[in-house]
C-alpha angles and dihedrals in degrees: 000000000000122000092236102046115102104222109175109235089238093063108116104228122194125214115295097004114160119209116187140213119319092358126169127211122179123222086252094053128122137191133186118217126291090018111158110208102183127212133310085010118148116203106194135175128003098343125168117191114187130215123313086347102160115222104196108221122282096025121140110209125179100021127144111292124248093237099109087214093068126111122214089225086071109125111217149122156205118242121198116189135222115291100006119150106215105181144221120309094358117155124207120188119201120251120280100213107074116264082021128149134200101212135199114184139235121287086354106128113207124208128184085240101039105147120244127220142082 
C-alpha cells in the first residue's frame, strides 16, 4: 500500500492487494486478494473487488448514482468480479433499486469505449 493512500480501518483487504498514490478506500470496501487499485482512485459506498480484479488509476467506483430519484439511504453497491480489468479513469455508480448491485463480470474487462452491439 502506498504511504499516501487513505485506506478506513474497517475495509475489509484481502492478501497481496496493492493500493496505489492518493488512494482512497471507504470504510465498506472490500477487496480479494491480490486486488490492484491504481492511483487517485476513490472506492465509496458498499464495494466488493474480487481477486486479483484490477481498478486503473483515477477511477471512482461506488458513488451516488446520476438518477435524480435516487436517496442517498439506499442501500446498494457495486460488485466487481475476479479477475476483471476496470480502466483509467472508469466511473461506476452504485445501483439505484435497494439491495441493488451494479455489477461488472469475471474475467470481463470493461473499457469507457468499449464498443456496443451482438
Amino acid at each position: 500500500m502506498h504511504p499516501t493512500a487513505l485506506v478506513d480501518p474497517k475495509a475489509t483487504l484481502g492478501a497481496g492487494v496493492r493500493i496505489g498514490a492518493f488512494a482512497v478506500v471507504g470504510p465498506d470496501v472490500t477487496l480479494g486478494a491480490g486486488a490492484e487499485i491504481g492511483h487517485h482512485c476513490v472506492l465509496e459506498g458498499q464495494v466488493e473487488i474480487g481477486e486479483r480484479a484490477t481498478v486503473g488509476h483515477g477511477s471512482l467506483l461506488g458513488g451516488r448514482p446520476q438518477d435524480l430519484k435516487f436517496r442517498d439511504d439506499t442501500p446498494s453497491g457495486v460488485r466487481i468480479g475476479a479477475d476483471t480489468a476496470i480502466r483509467e479513469y472508469v466511473t461506476v455508480h452504485r445501483a439505484t433499486a435497494a439491495g441493488g448491485w451494479t455489477e461488472i463480470g469475471n474475467g470481463m474487462p470493461h473499457h469507457v469505449d468499449e464498443p456496443r452491439g451482438p
